[in-house]
C-alpha positions as CSV (number, residue, x, y, z in Angstrom):
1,X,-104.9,90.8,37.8
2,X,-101.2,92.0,38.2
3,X,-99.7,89.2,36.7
4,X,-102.1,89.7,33.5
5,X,-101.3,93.4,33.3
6,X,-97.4,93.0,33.5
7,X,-97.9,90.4,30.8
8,X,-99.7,93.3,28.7
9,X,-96.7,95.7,29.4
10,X,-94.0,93.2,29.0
11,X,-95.8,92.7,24.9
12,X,-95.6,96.3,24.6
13,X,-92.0,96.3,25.3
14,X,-92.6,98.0,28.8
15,X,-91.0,96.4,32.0
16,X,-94.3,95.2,33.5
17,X,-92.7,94.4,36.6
18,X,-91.9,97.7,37.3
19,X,-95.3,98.9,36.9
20,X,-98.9,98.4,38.7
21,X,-102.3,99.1,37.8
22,X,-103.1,101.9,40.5
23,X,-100.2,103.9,38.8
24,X,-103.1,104.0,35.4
25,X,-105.2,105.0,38.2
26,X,-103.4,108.0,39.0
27,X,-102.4,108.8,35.5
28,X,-105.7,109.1,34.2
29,X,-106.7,111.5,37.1
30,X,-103.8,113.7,36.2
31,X,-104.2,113.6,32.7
32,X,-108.0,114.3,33.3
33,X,-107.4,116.9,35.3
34,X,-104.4,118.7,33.6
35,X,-106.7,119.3,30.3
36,X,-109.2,121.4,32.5
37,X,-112.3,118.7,33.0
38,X,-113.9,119.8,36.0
39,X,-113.0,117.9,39.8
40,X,-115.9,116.5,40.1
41,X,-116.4,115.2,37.2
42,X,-113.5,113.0,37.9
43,X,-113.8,112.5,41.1
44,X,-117.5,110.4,39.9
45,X,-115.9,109.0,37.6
46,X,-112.8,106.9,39.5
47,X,-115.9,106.1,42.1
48,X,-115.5,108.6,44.9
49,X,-117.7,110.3,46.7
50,X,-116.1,112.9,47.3
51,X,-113.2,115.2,45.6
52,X,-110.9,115.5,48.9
53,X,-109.0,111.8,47.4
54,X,-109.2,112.6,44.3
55,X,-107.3,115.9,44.8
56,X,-105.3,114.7,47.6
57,X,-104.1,111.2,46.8
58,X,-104.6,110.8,43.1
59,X,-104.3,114.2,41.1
60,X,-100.4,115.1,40.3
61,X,-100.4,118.1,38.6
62,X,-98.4,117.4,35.5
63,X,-97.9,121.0,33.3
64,X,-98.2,124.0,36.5
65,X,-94.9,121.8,37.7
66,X,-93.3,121.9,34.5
67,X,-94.0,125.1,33.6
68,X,-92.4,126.8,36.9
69,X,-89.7,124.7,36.9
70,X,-88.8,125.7,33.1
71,X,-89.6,129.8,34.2
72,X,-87.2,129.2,37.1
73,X,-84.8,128.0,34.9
74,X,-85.0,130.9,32.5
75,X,-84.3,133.5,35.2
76,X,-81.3,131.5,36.8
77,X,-79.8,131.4,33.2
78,X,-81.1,134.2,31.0
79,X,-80.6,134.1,27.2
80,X,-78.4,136.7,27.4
81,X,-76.2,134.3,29.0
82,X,-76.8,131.0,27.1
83,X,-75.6,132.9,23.8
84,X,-71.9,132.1,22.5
């Protein structure tokens, strides 16, 4: 299975042996979960049977991170700074 799937990266001119299927895994839960579709909705269907490893182990919040870390960013350099 790995082998096959890095040969699918390496034609899409991705490094597939930097990569590994559980990564899609994880991906899809975040991405799932970062455009609001409900917990447990997901968590049924990656096949748990519960929600504790879905939000746990495989959700990584992708925007809430962003989006702090670029309001941080605005107060440690307001625009009133950033202007020649």
């Amino acid at each position: 299975m790995r082998r096959d799937f890095r040969k699918v990266l390496d034609s899409a001119g991705l490094t597939g042996k930097e990569w590994a299927p559980r990564e899609l895994r994880h991906s899809f839960v975040s991405l799932l979960s970062d455009h609001d579709i409900a917990l447990e909705d997901i968590s049924r269907l990656v096949g748990h049977s519960s929600t504790v490893v879905t939000e746990t182990v495989y959700r990584h919040q992708i925007r809430p991170v962003i989006q702090e870390g670029a309001t941080a960013m605005d107060a440690i350099f307001p625009l009133a700074e950033r202007e020649p």
